[in-house]
C-alpha positions as CSV (number, residue, x, y, z in Angstrom):
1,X,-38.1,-20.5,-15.1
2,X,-41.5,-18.9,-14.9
3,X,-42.4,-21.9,-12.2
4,X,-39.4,-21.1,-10.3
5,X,-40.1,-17.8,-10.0
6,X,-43.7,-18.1,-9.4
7,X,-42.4,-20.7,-6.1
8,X,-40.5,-18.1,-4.8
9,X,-43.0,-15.2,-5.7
10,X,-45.7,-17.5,-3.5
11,X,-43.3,-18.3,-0.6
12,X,-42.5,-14.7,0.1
13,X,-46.8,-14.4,0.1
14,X,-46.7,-16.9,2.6
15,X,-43.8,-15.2,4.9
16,X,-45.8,-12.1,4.8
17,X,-48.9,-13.7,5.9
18,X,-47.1,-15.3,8.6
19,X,-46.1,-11.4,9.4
20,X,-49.5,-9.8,8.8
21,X,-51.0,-12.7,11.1
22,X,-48.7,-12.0,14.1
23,X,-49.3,-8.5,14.1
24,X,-52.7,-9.4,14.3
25,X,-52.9,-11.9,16.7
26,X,-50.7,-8.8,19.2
27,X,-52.8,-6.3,18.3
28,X,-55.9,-8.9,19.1
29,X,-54.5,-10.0,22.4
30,X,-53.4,-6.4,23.7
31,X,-57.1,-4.9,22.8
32,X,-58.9,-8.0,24.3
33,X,-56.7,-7.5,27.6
34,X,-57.3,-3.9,27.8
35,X,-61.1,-4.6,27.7
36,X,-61.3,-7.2,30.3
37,X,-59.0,-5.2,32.5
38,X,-61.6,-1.9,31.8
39,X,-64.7,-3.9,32.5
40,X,-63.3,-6.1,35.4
41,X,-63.0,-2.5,37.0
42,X,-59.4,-3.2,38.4
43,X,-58.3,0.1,36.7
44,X,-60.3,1.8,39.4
45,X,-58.2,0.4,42.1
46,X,-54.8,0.8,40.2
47,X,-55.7,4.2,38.7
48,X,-53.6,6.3,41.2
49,X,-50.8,4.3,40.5
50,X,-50.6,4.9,36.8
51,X,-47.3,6.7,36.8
52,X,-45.4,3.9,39.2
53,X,-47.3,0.9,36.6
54,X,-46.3,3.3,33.5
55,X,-42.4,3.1,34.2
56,X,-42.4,-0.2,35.5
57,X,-44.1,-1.5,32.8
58,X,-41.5,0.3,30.0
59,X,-38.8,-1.2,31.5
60,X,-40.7,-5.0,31.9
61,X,-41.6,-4.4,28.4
62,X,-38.0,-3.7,27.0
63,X,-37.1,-6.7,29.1
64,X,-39.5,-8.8,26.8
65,X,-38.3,-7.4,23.7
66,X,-34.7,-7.6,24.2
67,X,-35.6,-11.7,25.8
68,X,-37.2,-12.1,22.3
69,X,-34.7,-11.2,20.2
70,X,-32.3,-13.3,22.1
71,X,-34.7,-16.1,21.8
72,X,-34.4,-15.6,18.1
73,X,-30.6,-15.5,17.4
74,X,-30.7,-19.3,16.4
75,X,-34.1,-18.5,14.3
76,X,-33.3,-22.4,13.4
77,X,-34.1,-23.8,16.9
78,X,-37.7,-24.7,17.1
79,X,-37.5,-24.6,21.1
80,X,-35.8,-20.5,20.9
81,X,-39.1,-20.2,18.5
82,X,-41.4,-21.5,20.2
83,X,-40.4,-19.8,23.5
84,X,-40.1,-16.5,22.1
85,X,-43.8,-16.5,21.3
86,X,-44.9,-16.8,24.8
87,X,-42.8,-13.8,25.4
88,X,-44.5,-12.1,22.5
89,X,-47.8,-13.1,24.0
90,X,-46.9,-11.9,27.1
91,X,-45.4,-8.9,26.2
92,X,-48.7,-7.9,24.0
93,X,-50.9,-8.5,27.3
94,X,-48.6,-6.7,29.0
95,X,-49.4,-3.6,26.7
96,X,-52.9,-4.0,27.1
97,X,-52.7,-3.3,30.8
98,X,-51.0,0.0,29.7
99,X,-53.4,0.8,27.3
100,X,-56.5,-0.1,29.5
101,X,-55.4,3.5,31.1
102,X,-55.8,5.1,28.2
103,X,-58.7,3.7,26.7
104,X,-60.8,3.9,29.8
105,X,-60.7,7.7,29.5
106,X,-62.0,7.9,25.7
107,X,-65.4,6.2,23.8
108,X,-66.0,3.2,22.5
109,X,-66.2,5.1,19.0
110,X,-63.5,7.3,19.3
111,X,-61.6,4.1,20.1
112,X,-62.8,2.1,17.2
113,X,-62.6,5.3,14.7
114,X,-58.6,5.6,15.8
115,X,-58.3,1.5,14.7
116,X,-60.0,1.8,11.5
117,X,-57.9,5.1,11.1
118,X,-54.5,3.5,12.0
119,X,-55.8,0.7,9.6
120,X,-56.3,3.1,6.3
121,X,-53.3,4.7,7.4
122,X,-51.0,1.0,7.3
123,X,-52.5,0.5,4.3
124,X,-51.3,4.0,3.0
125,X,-47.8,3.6,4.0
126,X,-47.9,-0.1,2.8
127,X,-49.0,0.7,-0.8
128,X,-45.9,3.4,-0.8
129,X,-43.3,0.9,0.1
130,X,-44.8,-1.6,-2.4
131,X,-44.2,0.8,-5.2
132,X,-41.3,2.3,-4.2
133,X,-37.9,1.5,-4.6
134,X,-36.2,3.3,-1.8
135,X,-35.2,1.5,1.3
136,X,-36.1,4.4,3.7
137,X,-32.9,3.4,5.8
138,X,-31.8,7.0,5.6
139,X,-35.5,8.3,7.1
140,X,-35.1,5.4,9.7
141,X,-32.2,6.8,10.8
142,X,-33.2,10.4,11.8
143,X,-36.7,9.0,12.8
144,X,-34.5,7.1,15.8
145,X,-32.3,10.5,16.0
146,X,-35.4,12.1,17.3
147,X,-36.7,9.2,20.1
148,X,-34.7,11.1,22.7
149,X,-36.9,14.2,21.9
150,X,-39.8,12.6,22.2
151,X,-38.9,10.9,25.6
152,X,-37.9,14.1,27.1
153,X,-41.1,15.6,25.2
154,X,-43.6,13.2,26.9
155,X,-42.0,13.3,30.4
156,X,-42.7,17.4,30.3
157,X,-46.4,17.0,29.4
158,X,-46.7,14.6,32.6
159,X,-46.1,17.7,34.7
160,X,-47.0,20.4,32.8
161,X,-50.5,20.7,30.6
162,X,-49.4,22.6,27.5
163,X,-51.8,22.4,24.7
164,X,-50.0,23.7,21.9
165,X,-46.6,21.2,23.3
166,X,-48.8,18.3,23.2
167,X,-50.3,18.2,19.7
168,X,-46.2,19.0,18.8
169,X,-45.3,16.1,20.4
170,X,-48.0,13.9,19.4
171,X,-47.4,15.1,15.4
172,X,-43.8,14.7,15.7
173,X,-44.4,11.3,17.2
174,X,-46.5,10.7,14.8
175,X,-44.1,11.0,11.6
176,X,-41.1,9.4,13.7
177,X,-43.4,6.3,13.6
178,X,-44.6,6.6,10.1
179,X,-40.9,6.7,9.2
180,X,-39.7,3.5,11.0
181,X,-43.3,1.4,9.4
182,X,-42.1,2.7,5.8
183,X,-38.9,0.8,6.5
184,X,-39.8,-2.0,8.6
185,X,-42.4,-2.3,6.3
186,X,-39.9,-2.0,3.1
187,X,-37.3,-4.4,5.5
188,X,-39.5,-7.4,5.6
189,X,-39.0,-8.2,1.9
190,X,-34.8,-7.5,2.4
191,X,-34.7,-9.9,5.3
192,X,-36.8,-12.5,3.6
193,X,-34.6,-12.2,0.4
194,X,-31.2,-12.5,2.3
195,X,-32.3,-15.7,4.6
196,X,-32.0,-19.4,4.7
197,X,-35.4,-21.3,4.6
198,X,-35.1,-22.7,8.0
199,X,-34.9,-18.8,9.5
200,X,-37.6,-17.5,8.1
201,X,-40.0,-18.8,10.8
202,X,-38.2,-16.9,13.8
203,X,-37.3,-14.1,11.2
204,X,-41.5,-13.7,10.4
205,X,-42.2,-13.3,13.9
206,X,-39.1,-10.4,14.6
207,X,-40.6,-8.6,11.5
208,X,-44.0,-9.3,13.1
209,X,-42.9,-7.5,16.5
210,X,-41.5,-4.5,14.3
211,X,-44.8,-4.0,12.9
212,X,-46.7,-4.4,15.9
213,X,-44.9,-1.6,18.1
214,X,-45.3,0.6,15.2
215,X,-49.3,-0.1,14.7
216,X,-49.7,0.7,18.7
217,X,-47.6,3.4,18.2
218,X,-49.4,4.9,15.4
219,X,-53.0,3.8,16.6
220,X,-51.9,5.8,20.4
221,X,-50.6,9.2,18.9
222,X,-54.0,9.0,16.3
223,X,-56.1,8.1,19.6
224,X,-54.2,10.9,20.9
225,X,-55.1,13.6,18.5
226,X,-58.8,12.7,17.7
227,X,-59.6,12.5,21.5
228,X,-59.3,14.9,24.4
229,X,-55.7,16.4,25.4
230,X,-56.1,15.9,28.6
């Protein structure tokens, strides 16, 4: 029994690290890709059209998520697997060129104190939902209630400079993202326990994307606050 259990203890240690390694190699791939497209000096040239390359890229990018998840459906097709990480490749380089415009405008250290900060503050919420028995599917779902907020929030501050509206927006945005880690992060142990073996490689990487669009999330609004408003 205590074998057994042990098995299944270290199996679920190894879907985890399949997560944490995902969400690494995005986060890896999107910072890399926002460097070389800073130092190659192409977000000179494109810098005027940030706004045109900001909307078009949103929509590309919810094009890649929504063609991963389809990939996924049949988690047990090694081709749908395989293809869907070339779209989650894709989509994290994709991010980077969104994020080059943001991090060309702040330090190197502010950068690099925002990751280690986004990094404490994973662990943080990570540690809660280890020792906590909640689900957080109730925060979840006022945390999504409040996206449309948010959207209308941001499109506001991209006319108007408002101080005071942006350090709302960014705090708000801030704790609608910290609610949807705790329960992604709280998720990945549900969604493990209630699949078949042969899902739980396509079902790693989906928890994998979660994660990551909530640590670029988190690290941007933490980037936002440390750093000039402007």
């Amino acid at each position: 029994m205590d074998q057994r259990m042990l098995t299944e203890q270290m199996n679920y240690e190894n879907f985890l690290a399949k997560v944490i390694k995902w969400v690494c190699i995005g986060v890896a791939i999107t910072a890399i890709t926002s460097f070389i497209v800073i130092l190659s000096g192409i977000i000179r040239i494109i810098a005027s059209f940030y706004l045109p390359i900001l909307f078009i890229s949103v929509i590309v990018e919810l094009l890649f998520v929504w063609r991963i998840a389809k990939k996924l459906e049949d988690s047990g097709n090694e081709v749908s697997y395989s293809s869907a990480k070339k779209y989650f490749i894709l989509y994290s380089m994709m991010n980077g060129v969104v994020f080059s415009f943001v991090l060309s405008s702040v330090s190197i250290y502010v950068t690099a104190l925002a990751f280690a900060l986004t990094c404490a503050y994973f662990g943080l919420l990570y540690t809660i939902t280890k020792y906590t028995s909640s689900n957080f599917s109730f925060v979840a779902k006022v945390c999504v209630s409040f996206l449309p907020i948010l959207i209308i929030g941001y499109i506001i501050l991209m006319f108007i400079h408002a101080p005071v509206l942006y350090y709302i927006i960014v705090l708000i945005d801030l704790g609608v993202f910290t609610g949807l880690t705790l329960y992604d992060l709280k998720n990945i142990s549900t969604m493990y326990q209630q699949s078949l073996e042969e899902q739980r490689e396509g079902l790693a990487l989906i928890c994998a994307l979660e994660l990551y669009l909530d640590f670029v999330n988190i690290f941007l609004d933490i980037l936002m606050l440390i750093s000039d408003n402007n």
